[in-house]
ZAKOLFI-832139 format. One record per residue: residue number from 1; residue in three letters; chain; x negated, y negated, z of N, C-alpha, C in turn. Coordinates in steps of 0.05 Angstrom, whole numbers. Each point is the difference from the previous one (the first is absolute). Example, Ala and Ser with C-alpha at 12.3 -4.5 7.8 and 13.67 -1.06 7.14 Angstrom:
<nodes>
(1,ALA,A,(-264,114,156),(18,-24,0),(-18,-24,0))
(2,SER,A,(7,-21,-14),(-16,-24,1),(15,-22,14))
</nodes>
This chain:
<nodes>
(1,UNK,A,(-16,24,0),(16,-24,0),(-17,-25,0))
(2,UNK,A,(-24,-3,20),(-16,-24,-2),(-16,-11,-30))
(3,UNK,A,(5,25,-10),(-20,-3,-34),(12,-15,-13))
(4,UNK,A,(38,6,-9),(23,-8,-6),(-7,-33,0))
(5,UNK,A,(3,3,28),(6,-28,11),(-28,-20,-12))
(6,UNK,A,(-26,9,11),(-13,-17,-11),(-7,-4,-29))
(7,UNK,A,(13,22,-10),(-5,-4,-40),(23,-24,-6))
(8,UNK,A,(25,2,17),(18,-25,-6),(-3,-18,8))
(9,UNK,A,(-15,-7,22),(-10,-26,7),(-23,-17,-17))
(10,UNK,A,(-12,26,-6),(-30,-13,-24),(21,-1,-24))
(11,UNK,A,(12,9,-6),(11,-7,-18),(26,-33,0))
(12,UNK,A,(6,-4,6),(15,-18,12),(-21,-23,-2))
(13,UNK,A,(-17,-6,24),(-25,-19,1),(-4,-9,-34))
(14,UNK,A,(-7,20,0),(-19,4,-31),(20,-17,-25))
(15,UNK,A,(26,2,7),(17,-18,-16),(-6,-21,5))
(16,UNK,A,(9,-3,30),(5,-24,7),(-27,-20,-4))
(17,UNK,A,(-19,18,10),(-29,-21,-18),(-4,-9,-24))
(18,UNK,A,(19,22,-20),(1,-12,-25),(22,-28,-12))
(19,UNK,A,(21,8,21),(14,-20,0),(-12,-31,12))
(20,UNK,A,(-18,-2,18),(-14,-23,1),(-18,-13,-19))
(21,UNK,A,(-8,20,0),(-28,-11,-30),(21,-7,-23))
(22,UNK,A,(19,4,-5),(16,-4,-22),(10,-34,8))
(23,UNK,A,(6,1,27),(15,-31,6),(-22,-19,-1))
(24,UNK,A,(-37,10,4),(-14,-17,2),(-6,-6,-24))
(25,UNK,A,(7,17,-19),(-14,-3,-29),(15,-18,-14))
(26,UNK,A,(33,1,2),(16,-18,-14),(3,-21,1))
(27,UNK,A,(-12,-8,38),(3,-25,6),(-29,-16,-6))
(28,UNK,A,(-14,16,-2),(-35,-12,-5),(7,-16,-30))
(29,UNK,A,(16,22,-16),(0,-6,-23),(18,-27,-6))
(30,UNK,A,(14,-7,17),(16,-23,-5),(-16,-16,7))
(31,UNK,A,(-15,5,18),(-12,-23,21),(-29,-19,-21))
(32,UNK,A,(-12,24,-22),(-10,-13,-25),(17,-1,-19))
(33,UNK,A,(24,2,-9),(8,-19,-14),(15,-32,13))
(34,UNK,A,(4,3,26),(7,-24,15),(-24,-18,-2))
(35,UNK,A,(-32,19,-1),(-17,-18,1),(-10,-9,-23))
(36,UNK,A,(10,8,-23),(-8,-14,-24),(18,-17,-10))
(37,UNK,A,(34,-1,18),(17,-25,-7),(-8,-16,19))
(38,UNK,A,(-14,3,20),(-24,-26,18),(-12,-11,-19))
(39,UNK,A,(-13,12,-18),(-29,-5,-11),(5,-10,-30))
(40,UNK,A,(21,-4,-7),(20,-6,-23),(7,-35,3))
(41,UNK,A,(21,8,33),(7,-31,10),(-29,-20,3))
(42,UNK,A,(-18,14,15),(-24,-20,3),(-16,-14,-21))
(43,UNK,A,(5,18,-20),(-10,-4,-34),(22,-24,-4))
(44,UNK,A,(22,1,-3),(19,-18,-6),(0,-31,19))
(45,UNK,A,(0,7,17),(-12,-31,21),(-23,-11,-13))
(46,UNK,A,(-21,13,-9),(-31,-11,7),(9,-13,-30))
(47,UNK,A,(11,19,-19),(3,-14,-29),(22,-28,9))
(48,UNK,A,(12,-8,18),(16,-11,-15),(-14,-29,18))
(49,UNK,A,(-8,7,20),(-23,-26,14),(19,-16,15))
(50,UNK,A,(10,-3,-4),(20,-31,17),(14,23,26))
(51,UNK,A,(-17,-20,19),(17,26,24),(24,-17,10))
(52,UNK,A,(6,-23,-9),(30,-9,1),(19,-1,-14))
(53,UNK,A,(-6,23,-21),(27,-5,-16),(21,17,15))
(54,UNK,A,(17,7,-10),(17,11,9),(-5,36,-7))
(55,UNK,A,(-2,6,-22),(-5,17,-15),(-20,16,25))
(56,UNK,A,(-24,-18,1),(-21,15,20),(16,6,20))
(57,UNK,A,(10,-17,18),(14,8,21),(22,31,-2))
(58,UNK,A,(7,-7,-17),(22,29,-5),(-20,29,-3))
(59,UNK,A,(-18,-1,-16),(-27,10,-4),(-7,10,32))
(60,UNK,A,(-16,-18,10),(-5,6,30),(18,19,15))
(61,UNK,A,(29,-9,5),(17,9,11),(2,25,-4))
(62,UNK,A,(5,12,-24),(-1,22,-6),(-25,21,5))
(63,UNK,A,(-16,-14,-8),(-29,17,9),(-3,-2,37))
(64,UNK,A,(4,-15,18),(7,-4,21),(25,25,7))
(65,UNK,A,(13,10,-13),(28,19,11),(-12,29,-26))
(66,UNK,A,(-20,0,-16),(-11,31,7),(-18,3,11))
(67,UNK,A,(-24,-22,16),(-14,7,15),(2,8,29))
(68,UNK,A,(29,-7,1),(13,13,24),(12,30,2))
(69,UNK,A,(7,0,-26),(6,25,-7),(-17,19,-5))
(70,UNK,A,(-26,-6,-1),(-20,16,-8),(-10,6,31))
(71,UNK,A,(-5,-25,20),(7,8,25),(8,24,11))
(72,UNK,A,(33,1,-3),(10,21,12),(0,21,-16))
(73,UNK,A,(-14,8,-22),(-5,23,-10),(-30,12,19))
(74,UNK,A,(-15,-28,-4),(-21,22,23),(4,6,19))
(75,UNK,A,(20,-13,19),(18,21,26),(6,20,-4))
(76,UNK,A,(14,9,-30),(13,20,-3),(-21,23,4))
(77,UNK,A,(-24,-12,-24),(-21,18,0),(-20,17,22))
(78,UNK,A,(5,-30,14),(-25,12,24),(28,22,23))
(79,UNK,A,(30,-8,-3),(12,18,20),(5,32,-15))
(80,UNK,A,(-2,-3,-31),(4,30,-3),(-31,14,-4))
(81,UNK,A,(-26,-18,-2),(-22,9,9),(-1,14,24))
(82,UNK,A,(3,-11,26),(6,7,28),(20,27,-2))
(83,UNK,A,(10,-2,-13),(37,24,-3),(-28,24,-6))
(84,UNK,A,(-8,1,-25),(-27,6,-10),(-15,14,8))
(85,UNK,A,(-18,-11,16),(-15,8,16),(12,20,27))
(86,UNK,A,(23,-9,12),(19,10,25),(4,37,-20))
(87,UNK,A,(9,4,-16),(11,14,-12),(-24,17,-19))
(88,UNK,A,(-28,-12,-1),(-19,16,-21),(-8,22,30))
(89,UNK,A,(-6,-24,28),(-8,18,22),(16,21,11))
(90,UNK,A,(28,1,-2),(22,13,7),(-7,30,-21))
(91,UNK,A,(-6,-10,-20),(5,21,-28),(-29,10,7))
(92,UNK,A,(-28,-4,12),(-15,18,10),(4,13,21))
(93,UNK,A,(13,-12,20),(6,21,21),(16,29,-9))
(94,UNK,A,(27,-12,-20),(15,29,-16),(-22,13,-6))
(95,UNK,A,(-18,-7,-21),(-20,12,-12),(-21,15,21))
(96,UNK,A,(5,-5,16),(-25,21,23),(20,14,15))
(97,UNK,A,(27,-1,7),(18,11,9),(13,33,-14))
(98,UNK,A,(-1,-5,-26),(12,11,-19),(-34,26,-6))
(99,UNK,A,(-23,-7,-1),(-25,10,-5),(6,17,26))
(100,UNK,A,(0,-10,27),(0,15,28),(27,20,-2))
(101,UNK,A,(20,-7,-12),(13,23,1),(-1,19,-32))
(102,UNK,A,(-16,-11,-15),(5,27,-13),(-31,15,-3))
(103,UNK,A,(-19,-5,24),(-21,14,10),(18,15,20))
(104,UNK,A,(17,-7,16),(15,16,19),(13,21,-12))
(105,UNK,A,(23,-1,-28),(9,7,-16),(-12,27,-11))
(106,UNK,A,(-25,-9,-15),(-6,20,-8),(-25,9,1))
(107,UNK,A,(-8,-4,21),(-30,9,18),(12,36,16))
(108,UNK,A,(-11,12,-7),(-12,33,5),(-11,-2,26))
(109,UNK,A,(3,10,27),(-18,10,33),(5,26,-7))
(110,UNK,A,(-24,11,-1),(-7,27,15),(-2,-3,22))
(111,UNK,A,(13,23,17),(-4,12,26),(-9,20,15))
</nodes>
């Protein structure tokens, strides 16, 4: 029964770690294209020079509200990093759990 159990728990983990790396990957990936519509707006300011027109200002603003957004994407990142990490160590303990019982399993004593 303990074999059972820890083959479904490594297995389980083992998703669920895949399912993180997946949320970090999608969000990384927004997080450079967020940073090349930064790097777009900043191009567009520097060309247009007059930091009082209006235009610039709207410009700013906007680059001002995805740099915030790009912000809370690295929250996201660094909390499902942590999820991550919580869950890669979890998924070695299965993994030495699951080894110790199927040396128990199917380990041979002579007597």
């Amino acid at each position: 029964m303990g074999f059972l159990v820890s083959f479904n728990r490594k297995l389980y983990l083992t998703n669920y770690v895949n399912s993180i790396e997946t949320k970090i990957n999608d969000i990384t990936t927004q997080k450079l294209n967020l940073t090349d519509k930064i790097t777009q707006l900043s191009s567009q300011i520097s060309d247009i020079g007059n930091t009082d027109s209006p235009a610039v200002k709207k410009l700013e603003a906007r680059k001002s509200e995805l740099e915030n957004f790009e912000k809370q994407l690295d929250i996201k990142i660094q909390k499902y990093q942590a999820q991550l990490q919580a869950a890669n160590t979890e998924l070695q303990s299965a993994d030495q759990m699951l080894q110790q019982n199927i040396q128990r399993s199917f380990s041979y004593k002579v007597a």
